[in-house]
C-alpha positions in Angstrom: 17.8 2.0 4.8 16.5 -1.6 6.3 19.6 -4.0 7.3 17.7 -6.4 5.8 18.8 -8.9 2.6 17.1 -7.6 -0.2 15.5 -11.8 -0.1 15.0 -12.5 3.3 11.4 -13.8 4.5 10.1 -13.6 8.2 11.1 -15.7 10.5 8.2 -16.9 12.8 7.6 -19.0 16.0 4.2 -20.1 15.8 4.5 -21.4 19.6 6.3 -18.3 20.7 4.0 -15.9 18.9 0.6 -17.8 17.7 -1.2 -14.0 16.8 1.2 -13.0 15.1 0.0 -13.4 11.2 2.6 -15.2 8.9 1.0 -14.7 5.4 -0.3 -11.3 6.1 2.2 -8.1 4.8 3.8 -6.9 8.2 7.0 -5.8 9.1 9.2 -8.1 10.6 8.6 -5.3 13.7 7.6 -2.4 14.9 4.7 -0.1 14.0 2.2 -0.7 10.9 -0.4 1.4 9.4 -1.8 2.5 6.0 -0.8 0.6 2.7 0.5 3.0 0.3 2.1 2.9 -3.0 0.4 0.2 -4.5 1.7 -0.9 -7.6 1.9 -3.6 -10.2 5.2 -3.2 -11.7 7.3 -5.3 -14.2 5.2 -8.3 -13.1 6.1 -7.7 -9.3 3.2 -6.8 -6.8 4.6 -3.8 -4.4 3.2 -2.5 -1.5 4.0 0.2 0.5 3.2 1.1 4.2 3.3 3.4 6.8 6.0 2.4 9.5 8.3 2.7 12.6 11.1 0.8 12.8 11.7 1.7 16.1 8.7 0.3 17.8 5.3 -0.6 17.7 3.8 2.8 17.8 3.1 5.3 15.8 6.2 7.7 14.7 9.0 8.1 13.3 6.7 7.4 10.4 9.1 5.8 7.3 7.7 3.6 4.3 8.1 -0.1 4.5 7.7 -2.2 1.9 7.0 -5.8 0.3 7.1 -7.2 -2.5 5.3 -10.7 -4.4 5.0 -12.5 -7.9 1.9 -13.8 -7.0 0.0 -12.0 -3.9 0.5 -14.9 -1.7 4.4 -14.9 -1.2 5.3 -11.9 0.1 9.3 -10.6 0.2 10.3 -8.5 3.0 12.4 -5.0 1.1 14.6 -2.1 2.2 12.7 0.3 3.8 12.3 2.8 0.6 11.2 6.5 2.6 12.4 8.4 5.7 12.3 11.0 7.3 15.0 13.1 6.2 16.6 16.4 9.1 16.4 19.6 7.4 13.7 18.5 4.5 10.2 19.1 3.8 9.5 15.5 5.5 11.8 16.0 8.6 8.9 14.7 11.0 7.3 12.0 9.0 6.8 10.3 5.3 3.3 10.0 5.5 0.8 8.2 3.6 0.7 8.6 -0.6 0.6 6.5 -4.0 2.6 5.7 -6.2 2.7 6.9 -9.9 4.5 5.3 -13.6 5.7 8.9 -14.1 6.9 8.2 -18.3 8.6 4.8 -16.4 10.2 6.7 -13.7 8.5 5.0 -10.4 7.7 8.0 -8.0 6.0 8.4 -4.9 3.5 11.0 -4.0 3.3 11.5 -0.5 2.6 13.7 2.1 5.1 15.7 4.1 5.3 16.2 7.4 7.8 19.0 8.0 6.5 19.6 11.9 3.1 18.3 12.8 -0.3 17.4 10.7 -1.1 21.4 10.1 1.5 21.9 7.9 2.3 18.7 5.8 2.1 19.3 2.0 2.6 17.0 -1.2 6.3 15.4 -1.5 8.0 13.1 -4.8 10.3 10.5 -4.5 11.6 8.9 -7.4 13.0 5.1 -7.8 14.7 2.6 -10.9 12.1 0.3 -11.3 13.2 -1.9 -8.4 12.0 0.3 -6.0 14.3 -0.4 -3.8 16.9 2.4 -4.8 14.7 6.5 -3.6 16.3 9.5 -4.4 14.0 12.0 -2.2 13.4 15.8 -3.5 13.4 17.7 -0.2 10.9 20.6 -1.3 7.1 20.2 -0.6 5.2 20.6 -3.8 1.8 22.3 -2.3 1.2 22.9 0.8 -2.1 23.6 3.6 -4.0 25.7 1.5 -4.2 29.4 3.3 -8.0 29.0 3.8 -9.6 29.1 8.0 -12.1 26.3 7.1 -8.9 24.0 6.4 -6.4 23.5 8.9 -5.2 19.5 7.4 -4.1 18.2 4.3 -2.8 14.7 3.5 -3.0 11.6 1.1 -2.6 12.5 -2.5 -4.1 9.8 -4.7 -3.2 10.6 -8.8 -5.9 9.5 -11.0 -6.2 10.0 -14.5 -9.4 11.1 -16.3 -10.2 13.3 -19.9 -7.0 13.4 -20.8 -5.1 15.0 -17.9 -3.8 13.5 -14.6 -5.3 14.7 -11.4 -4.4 14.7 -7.9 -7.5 14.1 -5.1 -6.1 15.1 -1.6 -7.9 15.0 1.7 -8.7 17.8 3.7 -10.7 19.1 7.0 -10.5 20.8 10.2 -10.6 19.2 13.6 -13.8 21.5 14.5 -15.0 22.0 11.3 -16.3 20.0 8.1 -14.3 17.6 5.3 -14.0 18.3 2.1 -11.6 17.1 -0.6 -8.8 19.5 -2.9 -8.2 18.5 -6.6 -5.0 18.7 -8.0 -3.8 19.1 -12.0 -0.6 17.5 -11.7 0.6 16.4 -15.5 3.9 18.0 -14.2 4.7 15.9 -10.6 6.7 19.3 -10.0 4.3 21.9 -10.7 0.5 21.3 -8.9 -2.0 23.5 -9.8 -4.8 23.6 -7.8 -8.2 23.2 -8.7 -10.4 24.0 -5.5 -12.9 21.6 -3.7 -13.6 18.1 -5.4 -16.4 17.1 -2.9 -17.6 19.1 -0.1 -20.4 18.1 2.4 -22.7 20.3 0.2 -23.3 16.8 -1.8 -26.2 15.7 0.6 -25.4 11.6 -0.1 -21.7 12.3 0.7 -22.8 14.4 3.7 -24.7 11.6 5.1 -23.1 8.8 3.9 -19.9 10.1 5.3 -19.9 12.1 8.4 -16.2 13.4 9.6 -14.3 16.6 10.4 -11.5 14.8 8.0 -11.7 13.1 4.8 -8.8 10.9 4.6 -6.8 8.3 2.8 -9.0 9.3 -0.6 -8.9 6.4 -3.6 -10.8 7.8 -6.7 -11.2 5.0 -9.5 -13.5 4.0 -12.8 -15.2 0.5 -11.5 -18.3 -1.1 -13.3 -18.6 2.5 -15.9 -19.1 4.5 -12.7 -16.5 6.6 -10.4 -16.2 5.0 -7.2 -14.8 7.4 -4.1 -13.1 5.7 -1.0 -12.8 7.9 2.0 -11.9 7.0 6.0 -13.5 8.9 8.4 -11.6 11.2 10.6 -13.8 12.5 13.8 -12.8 14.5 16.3 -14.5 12.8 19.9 -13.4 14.5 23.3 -10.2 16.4 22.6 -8.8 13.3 20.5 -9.5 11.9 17.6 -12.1 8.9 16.6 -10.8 6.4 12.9 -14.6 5.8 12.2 -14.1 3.4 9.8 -14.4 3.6 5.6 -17.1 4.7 3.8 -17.5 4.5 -0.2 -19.6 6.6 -2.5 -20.2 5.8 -6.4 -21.5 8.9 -8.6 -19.8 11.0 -11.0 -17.2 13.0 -12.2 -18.4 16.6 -13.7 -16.8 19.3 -15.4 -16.5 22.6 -13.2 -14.5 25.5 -14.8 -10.8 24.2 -15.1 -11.7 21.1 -12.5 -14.2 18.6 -11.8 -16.4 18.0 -9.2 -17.2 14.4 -7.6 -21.7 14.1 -7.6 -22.1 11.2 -5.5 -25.3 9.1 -5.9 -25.1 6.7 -3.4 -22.4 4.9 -1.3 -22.3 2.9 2.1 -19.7 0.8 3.8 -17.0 -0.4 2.8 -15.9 -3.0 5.7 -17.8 -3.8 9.2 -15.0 -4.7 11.2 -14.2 -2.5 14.1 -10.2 -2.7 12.6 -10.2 -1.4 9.4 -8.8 2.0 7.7 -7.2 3.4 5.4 -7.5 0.8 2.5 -5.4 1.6 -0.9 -6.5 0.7 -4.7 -4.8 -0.6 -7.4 -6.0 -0.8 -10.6 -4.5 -3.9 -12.4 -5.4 -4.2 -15.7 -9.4 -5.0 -15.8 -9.5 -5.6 -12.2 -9.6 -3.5 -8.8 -7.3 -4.5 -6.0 -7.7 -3.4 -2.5 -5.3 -3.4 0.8 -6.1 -2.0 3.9 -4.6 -1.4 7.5 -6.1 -3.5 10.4 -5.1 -2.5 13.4 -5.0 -4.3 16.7 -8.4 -5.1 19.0 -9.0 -4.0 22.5 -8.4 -7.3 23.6 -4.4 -6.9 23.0 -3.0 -4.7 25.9 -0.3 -2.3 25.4 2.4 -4.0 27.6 1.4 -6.9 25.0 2.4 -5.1 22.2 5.5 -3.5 23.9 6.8 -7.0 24.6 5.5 -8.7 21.4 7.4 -5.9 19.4 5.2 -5.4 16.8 1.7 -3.9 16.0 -0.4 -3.7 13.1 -1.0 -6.0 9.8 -2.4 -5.2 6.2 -5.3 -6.9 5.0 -5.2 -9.6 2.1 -5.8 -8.5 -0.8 -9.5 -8.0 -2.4 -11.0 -7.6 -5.6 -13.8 -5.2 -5.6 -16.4 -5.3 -7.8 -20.0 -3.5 -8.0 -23.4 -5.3 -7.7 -26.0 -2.7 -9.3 -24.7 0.4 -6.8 -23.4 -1.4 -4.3 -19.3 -1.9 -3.0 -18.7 -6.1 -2.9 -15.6 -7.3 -2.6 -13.9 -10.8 -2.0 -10.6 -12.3 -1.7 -8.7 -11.9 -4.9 -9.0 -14.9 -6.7 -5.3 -15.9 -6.3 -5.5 -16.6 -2.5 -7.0 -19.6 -3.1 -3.6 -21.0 -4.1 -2.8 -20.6 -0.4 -5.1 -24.0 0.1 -3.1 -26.8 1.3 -4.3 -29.9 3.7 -8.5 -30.1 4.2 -9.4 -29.8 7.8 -12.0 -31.6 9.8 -14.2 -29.0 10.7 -15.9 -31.4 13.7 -12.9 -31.2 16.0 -11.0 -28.4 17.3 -8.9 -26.5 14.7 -4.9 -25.2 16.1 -3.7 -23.9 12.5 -1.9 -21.0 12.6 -3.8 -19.8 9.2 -7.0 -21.4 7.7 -9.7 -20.5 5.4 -14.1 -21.7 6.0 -16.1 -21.4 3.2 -20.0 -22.4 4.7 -22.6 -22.6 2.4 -25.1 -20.7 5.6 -24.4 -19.4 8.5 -21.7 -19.6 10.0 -19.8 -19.1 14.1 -16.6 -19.4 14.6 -15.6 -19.5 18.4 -12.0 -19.1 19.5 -11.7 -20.8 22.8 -9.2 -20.8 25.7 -9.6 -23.7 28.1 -6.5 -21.3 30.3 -9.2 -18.8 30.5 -12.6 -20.7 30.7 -13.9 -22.3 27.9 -16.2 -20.6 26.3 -16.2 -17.7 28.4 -16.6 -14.3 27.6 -13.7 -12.5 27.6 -10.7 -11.4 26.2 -9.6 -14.8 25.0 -12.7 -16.3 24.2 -14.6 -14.8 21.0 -17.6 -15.0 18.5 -17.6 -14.7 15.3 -20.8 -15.3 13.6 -22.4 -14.7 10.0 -25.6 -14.8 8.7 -25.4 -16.4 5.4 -23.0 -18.2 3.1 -19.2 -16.8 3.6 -15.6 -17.5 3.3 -13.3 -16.7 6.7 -10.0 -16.2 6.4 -7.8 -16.8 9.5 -4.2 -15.5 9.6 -2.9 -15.6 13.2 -5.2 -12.6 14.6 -6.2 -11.4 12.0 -10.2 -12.6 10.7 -11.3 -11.6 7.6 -15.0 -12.5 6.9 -16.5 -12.2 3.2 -19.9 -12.5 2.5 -23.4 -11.6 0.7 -22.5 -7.9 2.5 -19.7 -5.5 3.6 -16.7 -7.5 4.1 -15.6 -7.4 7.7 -12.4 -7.6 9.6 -11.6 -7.6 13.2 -8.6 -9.1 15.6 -8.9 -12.4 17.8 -5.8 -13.3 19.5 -4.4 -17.0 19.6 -2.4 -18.2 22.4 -0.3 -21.5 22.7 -3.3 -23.0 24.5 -6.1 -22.2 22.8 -8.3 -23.6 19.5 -11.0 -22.5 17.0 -14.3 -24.6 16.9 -16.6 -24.0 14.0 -20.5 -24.7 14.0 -22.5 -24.5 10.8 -26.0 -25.4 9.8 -25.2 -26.1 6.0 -21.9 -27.5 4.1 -19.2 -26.3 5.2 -15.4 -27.1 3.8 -12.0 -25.3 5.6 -8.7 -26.0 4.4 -4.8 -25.0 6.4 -3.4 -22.0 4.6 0.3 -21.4 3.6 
């Protein structure tokens, strides 16, 4: 468990540390990846995330967790999973939801007992604090004995006629994607229900190209089914994170299961650092985290002497426009408006928000490195309509008429954002 008051907030040096992002869920260090077990619970936001204490890299892979009234005040919590010797998730807690199981909080997760080949589902069950996890060390299902899937990983329990389901995702490094379906009324007894979606859909095949369907978030949005997935390629004897794609179709009665009929999709964020979002559905509305990992432009010994890698998104209401995926910041970050900032001289905020009525650059400039220099500490970002930015740190989060996107810009002591705009343009300090 973390050594961590259940209260305690981070600590930050904005001179020390400028990128790091202070109103963004991370831990206070170590590695970050996907959220997971989002949840709206007893009037508490809770998110979940994949994590390494240890460092920032990826193993050792625990659940972290935070916690907010509001969605702007985030409360660091114990750590709630690990990797327990001798268990079914000896090698890793991997990513999963979380489920109201008759108002026993319980995480679905994957598994990892040795490596990726042979995770399977896992439970955890909590009070409704979440803070307390009693762990059940047997593996629920497991890799399906079928050659043309050698991966499984990231159950995501929906409910629909009735019944509760389980979507899981699926592939082969070599071969296609597909996803499994899951009945799962009883958390302890899955029974499985074959493919969901296979790349026999044509609009998923192209929409969606992968050897891996991963991190799969299956929800009603707009009086359509709307299907998440991140893109897992195989490039060169490693692996490629190609970014998340969504599809909106519908859900069809097969035999004892359904099957997914997408009609048309695209993509859900353009940023070269996003993956692996999570949903929540909260009340009328659909929430969205995801993981945004760090740009080229942070080195490795960086990271190793920073201490800390990765950041989750802010969170985003999605929302559909005819067919198409739109989402924006959820309405409640606009609470995290304080002082207005004159957007004619140089801006040094550690967080700030633009909302420009057309288009849009924002230019992060280094005089230590040239000013306006290409180069690792010198970047564009530019939009072609009205949009709002959100800058947390180095972390950039641009919303507008399209595909949000989000990418990584890094801050140093010496360095300040200049903004150029044809229209109105307003930006305020956040936090």
């Amino acid at each position: 468990m973390s050594t961590l008051p259940d209260e305690v907030r981070r600590p930050y040096d904005d001179a020390v540390n400028p990128a790091r992002p202070r109103l963004h869920i991370l831990p206070p260090s170590g590695w970050l990846n996907d959220p997971n077990g989002v949840c709206h619970l007893d009037g508490r936001y809770h998110v979940f995330y994949q994590h390494n204490p240890d460092g920032p890299t990826h193993g050792n892979v625990h659940w972290g967790h935070a916690s907010s009234a509001d969605l702007r005040h985030w409360t660091d919590e114990p750590i709630a999973l690990a990797p327990t010797p001798g268990s079914g998730n000896e090698n890793g807690c991997w990513s999963g939801c979380l489920v109201d199981d008759d108002g026993v909080p319980t995480a679905v997760y994957t598994a990892v007992p040795d490596h990726a080949w042979n995770a399977g589902v896992a439970v955890a069950r909590s009070d409704r604090t979440l803070r307390e996890w009693r762990q059940d060390p047997v593996i629920k299902v497991g890799t399906p004995v079928d050659p043309t899937i050698a991966e499984v990983r990231d159950p995501f329990v929906f409910r629909s006629g009735g019944h509760r389901y389980a979507v899981q995702g699926a592939g082969h490094p070599t071969g296609d994607p597909q996803l499994l379906l899951y009945r799962c009324d009883d958390l302890d007894a899955w029974e499985p229900l074959g493919p969901l979606l296979t790349v026999d859909d044509p609009v998923a095949a192209s929409i969606a190209p992968a050897n891996i369907w991963e991190c799969p978030n299956l929800f009603e949005l707009g009086g359509r089914w709307v299907l998440l997935l991140s893109l897992w390629r195989h490039v060169d004897g490693t692996h490629d994170l190609a970014g998340v794609r969504y599809l909106v179709g519908d859900l069809v009665p097969t035999g004892a299961g359904l099957r997914f009929v997408a009609e048309s999709g695209g993509t859900v964020d353009e940023g070269p650092t996003f993956y692996a979002p999570q949903a929540l559905v909260d009340g009328d509305r659909i929430l969205l985290w995801g993981w945004a990992w760090e740009g080229a432009q942070r080195t490795a010994e960086e990271v190793a002497e920073a201490g800390w890698a990765g950041t989750l998104t802010f969170p985003r209401e999605l929302s559909l426009d005819g067919d198409r995926l739109v989402s924006r910041p959820a309405p409640e970050l606009t609470g995290l408006r304080s002082a207005e900032l004159d957007v004619t001289a140089p801006i040094r905020e550690a967080a700030f928000e633009i909302a420009a009525a057309g288009p849009l650059e924002l230019l992060l400039v280094d005089p230590a490195t040239g000013s306006r220099a290409t180069g690792s500490r010198a970047t564009t970002v530019r939009t072609d309509g009205a949009a709002r930015v959100l800058v947390d740190g180095s972390i950039v989060e641009v919303f507008a008429d399209g595909p949000s996107a989000t990418s990584r810009h890094y801050p140093t002591a010496t360095s300040h954002w200049e903004v150029s705009a044809r229209d109105d343009v307003r930006a305020w300090r956040l936090g």
